[in-house]
CHARMM-style PDB file with segment names, atoms N, HN, CA, C and O in Angstrom:
ATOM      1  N   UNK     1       0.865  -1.171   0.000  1.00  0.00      PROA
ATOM      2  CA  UNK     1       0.000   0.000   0.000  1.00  0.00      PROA
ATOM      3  C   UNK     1       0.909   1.232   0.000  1.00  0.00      PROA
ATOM      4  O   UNK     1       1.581   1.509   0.993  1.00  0.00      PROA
ATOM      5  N   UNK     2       0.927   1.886  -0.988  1.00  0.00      PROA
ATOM      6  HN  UNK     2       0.381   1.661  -1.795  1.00  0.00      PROA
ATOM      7  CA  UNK     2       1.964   3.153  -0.971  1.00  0.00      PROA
ATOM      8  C   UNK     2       0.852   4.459  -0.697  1.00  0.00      PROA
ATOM      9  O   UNK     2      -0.365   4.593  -0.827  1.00  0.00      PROA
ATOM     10  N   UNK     3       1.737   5.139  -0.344  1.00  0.00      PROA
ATOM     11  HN  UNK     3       2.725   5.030  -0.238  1.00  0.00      PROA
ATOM     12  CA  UNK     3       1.502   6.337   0.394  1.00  0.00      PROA
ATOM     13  C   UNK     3       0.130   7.382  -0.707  1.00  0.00      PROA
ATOM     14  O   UNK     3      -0.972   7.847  -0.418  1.00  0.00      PROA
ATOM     15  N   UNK     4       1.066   7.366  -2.144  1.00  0.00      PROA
ATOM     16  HN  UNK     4       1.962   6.988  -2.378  1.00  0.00      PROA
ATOM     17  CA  UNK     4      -0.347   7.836  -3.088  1.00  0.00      PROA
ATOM     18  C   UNK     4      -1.666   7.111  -2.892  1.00  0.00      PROA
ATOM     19  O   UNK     4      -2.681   7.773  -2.677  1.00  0.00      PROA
ATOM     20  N   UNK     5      -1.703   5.893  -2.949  1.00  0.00      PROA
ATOM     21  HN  UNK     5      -0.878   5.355  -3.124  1.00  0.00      PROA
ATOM     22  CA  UNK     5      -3.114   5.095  -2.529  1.00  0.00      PROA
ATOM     23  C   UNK     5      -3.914   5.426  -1.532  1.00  0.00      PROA
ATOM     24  O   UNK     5      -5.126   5.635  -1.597  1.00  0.00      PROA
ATOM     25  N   UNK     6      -2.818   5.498  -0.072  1.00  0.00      PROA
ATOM     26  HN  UNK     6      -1.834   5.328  -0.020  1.00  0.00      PROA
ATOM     27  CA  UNK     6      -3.787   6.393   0.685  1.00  0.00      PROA
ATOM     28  C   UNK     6      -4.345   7.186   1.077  1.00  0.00      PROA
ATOM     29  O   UNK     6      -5.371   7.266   1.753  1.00  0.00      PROA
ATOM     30  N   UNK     7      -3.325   8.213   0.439  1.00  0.00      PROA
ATOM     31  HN  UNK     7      -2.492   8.148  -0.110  1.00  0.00      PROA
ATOM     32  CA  UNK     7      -3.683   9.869  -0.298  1.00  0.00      PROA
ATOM     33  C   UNK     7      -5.018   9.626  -0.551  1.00  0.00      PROA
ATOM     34  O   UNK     7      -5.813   9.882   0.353  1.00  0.00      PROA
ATOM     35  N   UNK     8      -5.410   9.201  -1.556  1.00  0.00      PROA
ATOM     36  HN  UNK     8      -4.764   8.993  -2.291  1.00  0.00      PROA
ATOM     37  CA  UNK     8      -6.704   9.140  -2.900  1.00  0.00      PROA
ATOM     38  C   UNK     8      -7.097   8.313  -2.217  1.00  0.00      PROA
ATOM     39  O   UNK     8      -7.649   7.629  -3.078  1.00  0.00      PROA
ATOM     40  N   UNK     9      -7.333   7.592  -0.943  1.00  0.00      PROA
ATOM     41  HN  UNK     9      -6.884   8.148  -0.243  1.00  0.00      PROA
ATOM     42  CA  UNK     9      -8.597   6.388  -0.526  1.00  0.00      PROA
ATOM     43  C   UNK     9      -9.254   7.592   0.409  1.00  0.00      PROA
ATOM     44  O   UNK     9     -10.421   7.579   0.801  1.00  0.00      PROA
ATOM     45  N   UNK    10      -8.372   8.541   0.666  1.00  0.00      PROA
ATOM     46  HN  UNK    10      -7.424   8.551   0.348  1.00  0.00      PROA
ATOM     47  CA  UNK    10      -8.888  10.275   1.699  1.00  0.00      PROA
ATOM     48  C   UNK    10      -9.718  10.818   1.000  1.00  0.00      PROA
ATOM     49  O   UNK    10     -10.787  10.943   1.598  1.00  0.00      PROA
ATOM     50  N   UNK    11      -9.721  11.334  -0.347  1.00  0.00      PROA
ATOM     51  HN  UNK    11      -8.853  11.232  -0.833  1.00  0.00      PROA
ATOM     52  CA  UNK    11      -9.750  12.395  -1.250  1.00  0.00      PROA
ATOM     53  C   UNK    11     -10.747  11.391  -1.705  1.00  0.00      PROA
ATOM     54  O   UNK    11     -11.674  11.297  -0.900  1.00  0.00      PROA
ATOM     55  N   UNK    12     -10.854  10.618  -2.729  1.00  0.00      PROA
ATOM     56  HN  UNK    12     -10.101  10.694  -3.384  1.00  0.00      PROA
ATOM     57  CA  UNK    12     -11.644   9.844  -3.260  1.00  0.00      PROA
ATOM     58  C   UNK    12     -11.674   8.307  -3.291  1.00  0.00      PROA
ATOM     59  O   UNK    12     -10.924   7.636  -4.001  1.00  0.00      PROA
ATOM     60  N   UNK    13     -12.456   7.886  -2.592  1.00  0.00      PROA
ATOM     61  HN  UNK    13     -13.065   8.431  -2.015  1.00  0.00      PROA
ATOM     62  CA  UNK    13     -11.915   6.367  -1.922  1.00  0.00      PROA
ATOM     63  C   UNK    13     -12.091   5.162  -2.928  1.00  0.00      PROA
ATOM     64  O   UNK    13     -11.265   4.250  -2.973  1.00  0.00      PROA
ATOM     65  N   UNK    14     -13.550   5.223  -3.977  1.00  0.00      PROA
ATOM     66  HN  UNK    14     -14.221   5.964  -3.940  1.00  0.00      PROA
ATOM     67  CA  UNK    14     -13.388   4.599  -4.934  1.00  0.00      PROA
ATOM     68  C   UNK    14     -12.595   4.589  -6.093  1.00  0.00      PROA
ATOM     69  O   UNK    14     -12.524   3.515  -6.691  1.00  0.00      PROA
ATOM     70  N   UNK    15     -11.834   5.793  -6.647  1.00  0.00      PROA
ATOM     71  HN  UNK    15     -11.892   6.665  -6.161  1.00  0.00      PROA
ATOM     72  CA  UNK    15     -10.486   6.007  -7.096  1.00  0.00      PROA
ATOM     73  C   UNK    15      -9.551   4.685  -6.891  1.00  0.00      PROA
ATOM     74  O   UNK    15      -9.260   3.924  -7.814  1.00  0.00      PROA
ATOM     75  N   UNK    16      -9.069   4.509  -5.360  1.00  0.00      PROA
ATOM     76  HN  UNK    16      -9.305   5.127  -4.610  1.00  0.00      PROA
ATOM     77  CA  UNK    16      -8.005   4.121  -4.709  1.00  0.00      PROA
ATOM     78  C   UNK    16      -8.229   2.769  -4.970  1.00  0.00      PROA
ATOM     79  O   UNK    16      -7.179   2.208  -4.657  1.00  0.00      PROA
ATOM     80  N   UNK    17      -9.193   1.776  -5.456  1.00  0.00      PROA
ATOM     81  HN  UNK    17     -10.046   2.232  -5.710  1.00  0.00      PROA
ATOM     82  CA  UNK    17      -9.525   0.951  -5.057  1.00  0.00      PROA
ATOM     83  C   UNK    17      -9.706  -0.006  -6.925  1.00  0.00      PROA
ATOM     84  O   UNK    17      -9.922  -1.155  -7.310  1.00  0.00      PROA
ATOM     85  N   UNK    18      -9.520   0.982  -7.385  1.00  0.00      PROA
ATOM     86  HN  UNK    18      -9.345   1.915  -7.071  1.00  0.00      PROA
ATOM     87  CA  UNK    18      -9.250   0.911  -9.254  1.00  0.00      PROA
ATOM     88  C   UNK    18      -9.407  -0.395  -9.918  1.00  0.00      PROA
ATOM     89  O   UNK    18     -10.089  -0.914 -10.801  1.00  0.00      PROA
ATOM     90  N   UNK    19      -8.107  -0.801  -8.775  1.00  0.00      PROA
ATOM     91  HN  UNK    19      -7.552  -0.379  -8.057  1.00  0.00      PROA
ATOM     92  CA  UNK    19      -6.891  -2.058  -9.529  1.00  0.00      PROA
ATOM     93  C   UNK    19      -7.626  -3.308  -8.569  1.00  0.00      PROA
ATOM     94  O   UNK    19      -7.242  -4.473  -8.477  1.00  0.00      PROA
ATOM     95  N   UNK    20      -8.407  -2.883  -8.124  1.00  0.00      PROA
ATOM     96  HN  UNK    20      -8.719  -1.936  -8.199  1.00  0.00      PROA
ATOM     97  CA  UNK    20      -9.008  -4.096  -7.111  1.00  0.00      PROA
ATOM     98  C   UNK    20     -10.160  -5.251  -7.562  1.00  0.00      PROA
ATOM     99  O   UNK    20     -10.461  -6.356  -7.111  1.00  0.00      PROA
ATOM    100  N   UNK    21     -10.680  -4.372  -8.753  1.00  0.00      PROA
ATOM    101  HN  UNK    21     -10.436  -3.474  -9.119  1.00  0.00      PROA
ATOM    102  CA  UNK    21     -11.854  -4.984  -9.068  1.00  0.00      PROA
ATOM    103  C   UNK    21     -13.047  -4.537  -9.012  1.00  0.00      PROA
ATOM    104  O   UNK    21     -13.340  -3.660  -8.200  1.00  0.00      PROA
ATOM    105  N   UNK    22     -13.903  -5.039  -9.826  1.00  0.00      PROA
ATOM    106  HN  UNK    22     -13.664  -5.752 -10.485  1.00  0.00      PROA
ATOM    107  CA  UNK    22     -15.482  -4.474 -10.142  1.00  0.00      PROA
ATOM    108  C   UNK    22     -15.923  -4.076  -8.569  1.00  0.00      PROA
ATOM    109  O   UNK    22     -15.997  -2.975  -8.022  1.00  0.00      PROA
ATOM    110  N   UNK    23     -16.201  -5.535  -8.034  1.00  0.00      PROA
ATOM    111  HN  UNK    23     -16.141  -6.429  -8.478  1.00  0.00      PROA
ATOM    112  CA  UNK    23     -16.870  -6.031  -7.159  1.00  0.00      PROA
ATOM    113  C   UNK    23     -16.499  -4.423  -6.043  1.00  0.00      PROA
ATOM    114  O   UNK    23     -17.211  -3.431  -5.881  1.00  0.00      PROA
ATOM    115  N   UNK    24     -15.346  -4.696  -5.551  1.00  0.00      PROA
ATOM    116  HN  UNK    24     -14.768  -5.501  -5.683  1.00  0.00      PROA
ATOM    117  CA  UNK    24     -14.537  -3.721  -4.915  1.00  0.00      PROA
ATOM    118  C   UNK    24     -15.044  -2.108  -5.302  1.00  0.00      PROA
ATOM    119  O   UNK    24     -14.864  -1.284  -4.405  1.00  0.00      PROA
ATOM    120  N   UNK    25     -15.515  -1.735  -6.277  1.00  0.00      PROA
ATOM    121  HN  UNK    25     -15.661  -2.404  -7.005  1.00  0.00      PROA
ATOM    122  CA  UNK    25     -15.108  -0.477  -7.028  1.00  0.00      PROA
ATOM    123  C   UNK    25     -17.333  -0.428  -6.038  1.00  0.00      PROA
ATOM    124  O   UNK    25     -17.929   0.082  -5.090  1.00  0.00      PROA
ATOM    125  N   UNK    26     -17.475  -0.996  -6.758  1.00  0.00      PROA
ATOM    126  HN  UNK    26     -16.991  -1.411  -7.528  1.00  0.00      PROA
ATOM    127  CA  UNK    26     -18.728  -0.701  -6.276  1.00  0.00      PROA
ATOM    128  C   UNK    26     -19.164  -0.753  -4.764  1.00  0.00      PROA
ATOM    129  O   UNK    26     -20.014   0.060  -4.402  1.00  0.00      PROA
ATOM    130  N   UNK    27     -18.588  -1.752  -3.747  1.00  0.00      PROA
ATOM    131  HN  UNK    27     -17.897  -2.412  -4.041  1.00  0.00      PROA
ATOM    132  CA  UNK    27     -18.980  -1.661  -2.961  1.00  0.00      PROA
ATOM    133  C   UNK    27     -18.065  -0.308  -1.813  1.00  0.00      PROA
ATOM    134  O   UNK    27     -18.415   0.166  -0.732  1.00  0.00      PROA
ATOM    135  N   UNK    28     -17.071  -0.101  -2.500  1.00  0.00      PROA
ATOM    136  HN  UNK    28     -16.786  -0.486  -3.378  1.00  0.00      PROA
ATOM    137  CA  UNK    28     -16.558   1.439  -1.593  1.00  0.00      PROA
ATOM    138  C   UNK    28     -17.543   2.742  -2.349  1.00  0.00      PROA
ATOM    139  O   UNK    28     -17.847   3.722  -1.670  1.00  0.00      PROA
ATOM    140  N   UNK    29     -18.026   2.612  -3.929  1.00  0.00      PROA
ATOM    141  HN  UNK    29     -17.779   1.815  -4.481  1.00  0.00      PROA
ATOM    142  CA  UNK    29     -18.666   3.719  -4.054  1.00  0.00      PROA
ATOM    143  C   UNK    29     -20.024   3.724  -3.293  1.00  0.00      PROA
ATOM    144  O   UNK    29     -20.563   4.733  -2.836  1.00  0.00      PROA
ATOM    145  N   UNK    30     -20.477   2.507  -3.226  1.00  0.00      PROA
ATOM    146  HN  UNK    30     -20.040   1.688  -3.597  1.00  0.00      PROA
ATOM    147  CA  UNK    30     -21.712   2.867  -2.214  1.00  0.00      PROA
ATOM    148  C   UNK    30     -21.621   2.990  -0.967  1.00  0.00      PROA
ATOM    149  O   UNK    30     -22.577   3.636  -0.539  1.00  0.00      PROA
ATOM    150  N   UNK    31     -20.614   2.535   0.159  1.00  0.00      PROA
ATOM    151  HN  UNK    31     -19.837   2.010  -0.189  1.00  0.00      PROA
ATOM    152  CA  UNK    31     -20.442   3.348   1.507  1.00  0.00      PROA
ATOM    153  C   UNK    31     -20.316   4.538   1.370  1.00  0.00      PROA
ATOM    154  O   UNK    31     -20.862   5.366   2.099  1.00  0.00      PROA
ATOM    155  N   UNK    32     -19.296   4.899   0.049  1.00  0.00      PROA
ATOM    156  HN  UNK    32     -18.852   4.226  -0.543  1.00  0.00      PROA
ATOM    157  CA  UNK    32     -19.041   6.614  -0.167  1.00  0.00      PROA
ATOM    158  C   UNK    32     -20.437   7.144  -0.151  1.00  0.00      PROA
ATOM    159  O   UNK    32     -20.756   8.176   0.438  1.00  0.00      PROA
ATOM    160  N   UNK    33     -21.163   6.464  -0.758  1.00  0.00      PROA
ATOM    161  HN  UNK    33     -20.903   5.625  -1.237  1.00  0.00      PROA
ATOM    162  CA  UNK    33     -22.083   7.460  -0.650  1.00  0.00      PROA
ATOM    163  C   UNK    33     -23.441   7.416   0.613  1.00  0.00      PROA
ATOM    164  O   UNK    33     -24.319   8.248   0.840  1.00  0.00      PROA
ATOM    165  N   UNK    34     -23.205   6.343   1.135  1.00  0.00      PROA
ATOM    166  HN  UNK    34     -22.492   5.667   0.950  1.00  0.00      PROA
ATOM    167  CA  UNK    34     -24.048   6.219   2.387  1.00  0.00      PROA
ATOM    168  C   UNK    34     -23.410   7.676   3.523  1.00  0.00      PROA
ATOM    169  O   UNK    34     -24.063   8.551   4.091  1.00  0.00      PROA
ATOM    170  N   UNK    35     -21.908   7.421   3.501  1.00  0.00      PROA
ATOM    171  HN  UNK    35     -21.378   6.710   3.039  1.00  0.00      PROA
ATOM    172  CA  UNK    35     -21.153   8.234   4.240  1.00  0.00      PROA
ATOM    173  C   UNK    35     -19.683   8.743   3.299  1.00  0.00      PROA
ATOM    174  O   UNK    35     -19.539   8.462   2.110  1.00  0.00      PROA
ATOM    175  N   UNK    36     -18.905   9.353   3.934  1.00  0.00      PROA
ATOM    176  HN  UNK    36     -19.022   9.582   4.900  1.00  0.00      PROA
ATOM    177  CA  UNK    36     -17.558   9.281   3.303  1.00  0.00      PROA
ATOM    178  C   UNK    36     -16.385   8.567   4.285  1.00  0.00      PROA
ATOM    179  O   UNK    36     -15.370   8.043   3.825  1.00  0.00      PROA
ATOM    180  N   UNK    37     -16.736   8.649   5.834  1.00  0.00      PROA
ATOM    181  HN  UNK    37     -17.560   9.075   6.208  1.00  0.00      PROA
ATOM    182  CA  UNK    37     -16.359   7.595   6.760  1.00  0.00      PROA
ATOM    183  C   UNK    37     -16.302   6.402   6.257  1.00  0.00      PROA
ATOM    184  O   UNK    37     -15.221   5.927   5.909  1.00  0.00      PROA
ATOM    185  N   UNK    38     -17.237   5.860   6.161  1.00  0.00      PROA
ATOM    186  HN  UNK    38     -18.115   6.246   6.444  1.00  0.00      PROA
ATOM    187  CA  UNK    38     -17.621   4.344   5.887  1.00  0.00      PROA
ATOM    188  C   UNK    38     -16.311   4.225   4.478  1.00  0.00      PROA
ATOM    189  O   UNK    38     -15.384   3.438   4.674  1.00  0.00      PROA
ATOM    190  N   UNK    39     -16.327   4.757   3.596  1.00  0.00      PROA
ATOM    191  HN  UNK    39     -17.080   5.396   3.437  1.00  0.00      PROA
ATOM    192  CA  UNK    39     -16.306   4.289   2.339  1.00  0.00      PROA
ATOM    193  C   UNK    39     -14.656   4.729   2.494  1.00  0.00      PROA
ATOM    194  O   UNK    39     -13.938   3.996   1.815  1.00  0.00      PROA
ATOM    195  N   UNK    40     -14.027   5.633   3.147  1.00  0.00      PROA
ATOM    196  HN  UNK    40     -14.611   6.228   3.699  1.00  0.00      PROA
ATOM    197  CA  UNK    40     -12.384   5.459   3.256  1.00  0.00      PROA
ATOM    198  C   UNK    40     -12.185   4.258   4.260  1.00  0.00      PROA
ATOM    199  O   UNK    40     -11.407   3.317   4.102  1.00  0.00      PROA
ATOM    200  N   UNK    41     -13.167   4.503   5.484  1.00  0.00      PROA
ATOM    201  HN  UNK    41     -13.799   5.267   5.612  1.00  0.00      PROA
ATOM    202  CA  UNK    41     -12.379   2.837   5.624  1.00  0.00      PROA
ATOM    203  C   UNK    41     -12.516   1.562   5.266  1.00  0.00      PROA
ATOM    204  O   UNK    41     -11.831   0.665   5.757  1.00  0.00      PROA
ATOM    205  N   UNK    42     -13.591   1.343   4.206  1.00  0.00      PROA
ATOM    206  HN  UNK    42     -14.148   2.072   3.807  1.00  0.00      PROA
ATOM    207  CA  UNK    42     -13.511   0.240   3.487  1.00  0.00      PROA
ATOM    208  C   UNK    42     -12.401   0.294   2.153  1.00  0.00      PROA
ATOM    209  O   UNK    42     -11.893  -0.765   1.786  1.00  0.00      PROA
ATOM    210  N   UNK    43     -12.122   1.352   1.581  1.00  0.00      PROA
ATOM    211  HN  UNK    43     -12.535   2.212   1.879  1.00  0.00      PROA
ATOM    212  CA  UNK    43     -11.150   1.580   0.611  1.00  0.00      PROA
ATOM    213  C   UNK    43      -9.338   1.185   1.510  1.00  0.00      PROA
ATOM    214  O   UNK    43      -8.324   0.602   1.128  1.00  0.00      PROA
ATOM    215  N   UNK    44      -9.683   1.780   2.613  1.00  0.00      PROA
ATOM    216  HN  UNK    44     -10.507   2.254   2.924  1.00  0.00      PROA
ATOM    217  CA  UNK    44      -8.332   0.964   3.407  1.00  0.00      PROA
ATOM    218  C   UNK    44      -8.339   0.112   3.871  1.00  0.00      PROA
ATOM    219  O   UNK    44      -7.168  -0.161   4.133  1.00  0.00      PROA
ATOM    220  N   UNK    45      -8.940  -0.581   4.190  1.00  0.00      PROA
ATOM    221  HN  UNK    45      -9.891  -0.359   3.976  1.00  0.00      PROA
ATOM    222  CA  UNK    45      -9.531  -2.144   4.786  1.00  0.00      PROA
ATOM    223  C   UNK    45      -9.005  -3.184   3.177  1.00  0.00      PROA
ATOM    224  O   UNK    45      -8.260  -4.164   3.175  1.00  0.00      PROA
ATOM    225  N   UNK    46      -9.673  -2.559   2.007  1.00  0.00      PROA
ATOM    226  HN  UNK    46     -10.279  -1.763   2.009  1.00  0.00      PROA
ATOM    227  CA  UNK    46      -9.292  -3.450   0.823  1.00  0.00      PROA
ATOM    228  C   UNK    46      -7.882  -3.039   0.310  1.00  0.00      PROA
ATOM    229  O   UNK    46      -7.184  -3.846  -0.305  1.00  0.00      PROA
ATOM    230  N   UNK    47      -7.480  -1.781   0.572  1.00  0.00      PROA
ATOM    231  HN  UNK    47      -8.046  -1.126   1.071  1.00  0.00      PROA
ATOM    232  CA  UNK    47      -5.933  -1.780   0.048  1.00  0.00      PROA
ATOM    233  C   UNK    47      -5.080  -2.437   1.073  1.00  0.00      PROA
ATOM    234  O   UNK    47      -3.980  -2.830   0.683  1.00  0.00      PROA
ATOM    235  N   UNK    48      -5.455  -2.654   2.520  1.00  0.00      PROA
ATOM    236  HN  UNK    48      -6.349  -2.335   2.837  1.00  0.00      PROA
ATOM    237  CA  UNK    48      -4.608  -3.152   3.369  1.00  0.00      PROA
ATOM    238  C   UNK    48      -4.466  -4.716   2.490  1.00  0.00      PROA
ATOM    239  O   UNK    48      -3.353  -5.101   2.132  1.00  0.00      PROA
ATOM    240  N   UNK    49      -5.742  -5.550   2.198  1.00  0.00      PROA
ATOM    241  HN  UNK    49      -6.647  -5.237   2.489  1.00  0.00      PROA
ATOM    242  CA  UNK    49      -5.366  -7.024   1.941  1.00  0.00      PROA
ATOM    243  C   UNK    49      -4.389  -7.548   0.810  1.00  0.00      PROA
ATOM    244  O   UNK    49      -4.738  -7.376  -0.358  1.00  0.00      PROA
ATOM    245  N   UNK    50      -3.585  -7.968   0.993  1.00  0.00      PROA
ATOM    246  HN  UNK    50      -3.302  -8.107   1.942  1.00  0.00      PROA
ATOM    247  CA  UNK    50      -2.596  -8.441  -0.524  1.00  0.00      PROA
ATOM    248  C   UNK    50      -3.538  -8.811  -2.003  1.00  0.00      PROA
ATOM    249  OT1 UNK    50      -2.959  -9.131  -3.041  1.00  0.00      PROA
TER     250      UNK     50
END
């Protein structure tokens, strides 16, 4: 997880989450939009996993 990733999981969390997959891309844009809490720490929760 490099430092730009977690930049942009702050700023825009479904951004950060790109290279992860469909599945992924959608389920941080919809916490984003329930909250913006929710949806950076699911964007770091999925960049944390290998």
């Amino acid at each position: 997880m490099s430092i730009f990733r977690v930049i942009l999981a702050i700023i825009f969390p479904p951004l950060a989450v790109l290279g992860k997959g469909c599945g992924s891309i959608i389920i941080v844009f919809l916490l984003t939009l329930c909250g913006w809490v929710p949806g950076v720490v699911a964007a770091l929760i999925i960049l944390n996993k290998d």
